[in-house]
N, C-alpha and C positions, 0 to 999 in steps of 0.2 A: 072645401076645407075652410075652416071660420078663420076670418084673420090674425092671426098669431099676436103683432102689434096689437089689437084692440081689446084680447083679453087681457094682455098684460097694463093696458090703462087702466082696464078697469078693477084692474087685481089692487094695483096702486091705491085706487078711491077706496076697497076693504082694508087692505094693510097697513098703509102709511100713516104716520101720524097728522094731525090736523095740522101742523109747523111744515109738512114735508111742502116741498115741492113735487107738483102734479106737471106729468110731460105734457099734458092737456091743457095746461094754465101757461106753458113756454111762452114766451112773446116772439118765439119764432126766430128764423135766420133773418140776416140781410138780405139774399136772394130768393126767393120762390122756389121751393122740389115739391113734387110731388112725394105722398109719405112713404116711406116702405114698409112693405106687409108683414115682416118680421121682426125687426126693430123699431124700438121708439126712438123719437128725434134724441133722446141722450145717449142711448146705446149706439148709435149713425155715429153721434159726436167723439166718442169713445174711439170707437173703430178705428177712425177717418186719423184719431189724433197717432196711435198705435201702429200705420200703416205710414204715416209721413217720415220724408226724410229727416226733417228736425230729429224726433223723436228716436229714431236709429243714432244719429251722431252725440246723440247723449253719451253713447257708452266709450266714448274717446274723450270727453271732456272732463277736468279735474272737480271734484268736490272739494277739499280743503287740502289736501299733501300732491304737490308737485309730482308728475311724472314719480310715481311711485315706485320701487322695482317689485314688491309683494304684490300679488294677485289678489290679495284678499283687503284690498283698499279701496273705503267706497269710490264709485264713480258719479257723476249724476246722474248716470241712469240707476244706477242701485237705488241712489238716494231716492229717485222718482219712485220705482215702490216701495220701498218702505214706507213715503208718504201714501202712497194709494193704499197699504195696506192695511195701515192705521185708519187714516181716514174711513176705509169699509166699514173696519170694527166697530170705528162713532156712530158711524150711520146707520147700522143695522141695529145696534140698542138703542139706541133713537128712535127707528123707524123713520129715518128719512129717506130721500130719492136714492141709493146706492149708486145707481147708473148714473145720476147728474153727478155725484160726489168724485166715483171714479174717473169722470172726465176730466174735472177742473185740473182733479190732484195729478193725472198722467200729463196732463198738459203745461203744468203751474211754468216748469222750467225750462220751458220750452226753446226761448230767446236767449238763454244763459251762453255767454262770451266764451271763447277758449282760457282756460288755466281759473276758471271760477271767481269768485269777490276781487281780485287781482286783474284780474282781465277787465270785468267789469269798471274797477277802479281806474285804470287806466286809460281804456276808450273815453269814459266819462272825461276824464281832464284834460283830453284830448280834443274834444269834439265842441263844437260853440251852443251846444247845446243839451240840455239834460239826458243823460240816458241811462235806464235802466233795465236791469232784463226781465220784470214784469211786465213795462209796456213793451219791450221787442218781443217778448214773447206772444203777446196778444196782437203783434204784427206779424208776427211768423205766420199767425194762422189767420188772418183777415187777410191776406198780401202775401206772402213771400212762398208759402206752399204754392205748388202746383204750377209752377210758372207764372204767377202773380194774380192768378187765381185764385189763390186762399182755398180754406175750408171750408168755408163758409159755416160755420159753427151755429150753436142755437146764442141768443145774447146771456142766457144762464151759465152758461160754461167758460165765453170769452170773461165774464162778471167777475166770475169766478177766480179766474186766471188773474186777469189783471189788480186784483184785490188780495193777493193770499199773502204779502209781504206786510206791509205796510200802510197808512193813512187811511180813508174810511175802511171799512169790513164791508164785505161782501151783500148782496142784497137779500141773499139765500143763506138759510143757514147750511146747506151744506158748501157754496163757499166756504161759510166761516167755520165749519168742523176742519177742509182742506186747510186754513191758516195754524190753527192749531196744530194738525197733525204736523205739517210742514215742520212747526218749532221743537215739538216732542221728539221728532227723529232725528233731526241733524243735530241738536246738544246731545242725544244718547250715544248715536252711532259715529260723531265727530270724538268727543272723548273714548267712545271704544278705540276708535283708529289711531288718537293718539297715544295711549296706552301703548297700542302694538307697535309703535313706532317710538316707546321709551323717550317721548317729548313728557309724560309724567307718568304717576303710577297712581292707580287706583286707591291707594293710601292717602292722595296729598286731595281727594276730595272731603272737603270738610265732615266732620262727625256727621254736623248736625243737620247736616241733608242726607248725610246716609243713612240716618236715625230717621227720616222721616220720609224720603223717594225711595230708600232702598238701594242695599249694597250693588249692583249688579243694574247692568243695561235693561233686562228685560223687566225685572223688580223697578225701575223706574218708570219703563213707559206702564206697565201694568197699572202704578199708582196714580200716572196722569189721566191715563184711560178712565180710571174708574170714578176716579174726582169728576171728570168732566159730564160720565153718562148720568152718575148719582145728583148734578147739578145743573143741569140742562132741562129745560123746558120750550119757553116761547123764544131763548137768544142759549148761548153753546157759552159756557162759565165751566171754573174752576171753582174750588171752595177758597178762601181767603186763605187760611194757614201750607195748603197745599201751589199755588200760586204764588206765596210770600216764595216758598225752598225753592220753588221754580225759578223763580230771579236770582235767587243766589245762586244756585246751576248757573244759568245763563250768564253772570256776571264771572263766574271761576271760570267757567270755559273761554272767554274773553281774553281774561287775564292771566291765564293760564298756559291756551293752546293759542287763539288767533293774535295773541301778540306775542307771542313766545319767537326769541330770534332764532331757535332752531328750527322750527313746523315754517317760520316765514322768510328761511335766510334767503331762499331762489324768487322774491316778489321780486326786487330791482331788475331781475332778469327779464322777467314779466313786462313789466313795463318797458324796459328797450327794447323787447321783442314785438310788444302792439307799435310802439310808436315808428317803429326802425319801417314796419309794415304800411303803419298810416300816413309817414312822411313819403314812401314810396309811392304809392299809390293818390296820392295829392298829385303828384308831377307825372305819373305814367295811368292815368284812369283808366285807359282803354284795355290795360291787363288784367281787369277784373270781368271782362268775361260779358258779352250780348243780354242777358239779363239784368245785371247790375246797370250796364249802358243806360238802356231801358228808365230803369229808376232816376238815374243822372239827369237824365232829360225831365223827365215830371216832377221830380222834387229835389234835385241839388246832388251837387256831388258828396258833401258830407255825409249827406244820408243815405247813398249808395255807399260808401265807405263803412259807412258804418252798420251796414247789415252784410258786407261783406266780410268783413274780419268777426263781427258777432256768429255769425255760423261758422265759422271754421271750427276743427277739434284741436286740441293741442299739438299732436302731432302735426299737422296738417300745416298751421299756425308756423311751430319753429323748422318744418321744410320750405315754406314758403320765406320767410327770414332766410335762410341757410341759402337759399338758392340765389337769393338778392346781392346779399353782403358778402356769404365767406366762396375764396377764390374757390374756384375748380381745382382738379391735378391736371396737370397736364397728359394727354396719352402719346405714345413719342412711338 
């Protein structure tokens, strides 16, 4: 049988555009594998990230609305596809790597805090040093999977990951397709959720972005999507007038929903619930468990702290508070 892997490299070299990334061209993992006959090192990367526990506890952690009681409220792991699924659509009218693209994007939020931005925000001002859930996410999977074995990923996908937020772009464009999708879905699908959660109403988004992204969640990523494939070439762009309404989105949703005191009345709560966790665990380290120890020992107890309360889910997060702080009942 001809090896499965190797036609698909070379299917790559006919199909893909001269911008794609070639699995062939990878700079490879940190550790040595030998290849496997089926998959290419981005499809491995895919798998590997789809198969970890990170990526399962996604679907307990908050995207933007606290402990929701509707069912139909993103999570970050929803969010996670919908990034991946966008993301596909770029890359496939593109012609770029799909397999690399689908890795970064399942991976991007990998390291993301329980109770989301909030969580985030909190550890951060807690901690004596910078932390965000791009780079733990790009620790989650160098280090913290597999019992500190990591994934050992290829460096296109880690690149990826740790680039899809913020400060340089990515080295790959489909990195940088996952950056964009990343921001097209969570301004659509954070204002759809607000909407269902009457924090506003699809009225109070300005005319003149609905005159021009379209009335509707899907009418909007449609017009981002198509601005980006019709303007993309050697780097991944918008057209200017469609990028202007984009900010103005971006900025109504700000000031809209993420600062609205109803969508954010339960953040204080948030924060006394990381820190109520991270003052505990300052004085009692050894309750976090043989693996974390581990960490304590090679890099500091902050940093063991701090990738222990970063993987928790939110549930998890305020059982662990609940068990700390509020009494027991008594059984008599």
């Amino acid at each position: 049988m001809e090896n499965v892997r190797q036609i698909t490299e070379q299917n790559e070299k006919l199909i893909l555009s001269p911008n794609a990334t070639l699995c062939i061209n990878s700079k490879g993992r940190a550790r040595f594998e030998e290849k496997c006959n089926l998959r290419t090192d981005f499809q491995r990367d895919r798998d590997r990230i789809i198969h970890s526990k990170a990526f399962r506890r996604l679907k307990h952690k908050t995207q933007v609305f606290l402990s929701p009681e509707s069912d139909h409220y993103r999570t970050r792991l929803t969010h996670t596809l919908e990034v991946a699924q966008i993301a596909r659509t770029l890359a496939r009218a593109l012609r770029l790597n799909e397999d690399l693209t689908e890795a970064i994007a399942l991976g991007h939020d990998l390291g993301h805090t329980p109770f989301g931005h909030a969580g985030e925000r909190a550890l951060n001002d807690l901690l004596p040093f910078e932390f965000t859930h791009f780079e733990q996410s790009v620790r989650v999977c160098e280090k913290l999977e597999k019992q500190g074995k990591g994934l050992n990923l290829t460096y296109e996908v880690l690149n990826g990951i740790e680039r899809h937020t913020k400060g340089e772009f990515a080295k790959t464009l489909e990195g940088k397709v996952v950056r964009f999708a990343d921001r097209i879905a969570y301004i659509n699908h954070d204002i759809d959720d607000a909407i269902r959660a009457g924090v506003i109403s699809g009225e109070q988004i300005p005319k003149d972005i609905v005159a021009h992204l379209g009335n509707n969640k899907s009418a909007r990523i449609s017009t981002l999507v198509n601005s980006i494939v019709s303007n993309s070439g050697h780097d991944i762009l918008m057209d200017a007038k469609t990028e202007k309404y984009y900010n103005f989105l971006h900025e109504f949703l700000f000031d809209a929903v993420y600062r609205n005191p109803v969508a954010k009345s339960e953040e204080t709560k948030v924060f006394g619930i990381i820190e109520g966790i991270y003052r505990y665990l300052s004085k009692n380290p050894e309750k976090m468990g043989a693996e974390f120890l581990k960490i304590m020992e090679t890099e500091g107890e902050k940093r063991a702290i701090a990738d222990y309360i970063a993987g928790m889910t939110d549930h998890y997060a305020i059982t662990v508070y609940s068990d700390i702080y509020i009494p027991k009942s008594w059984e008599i």
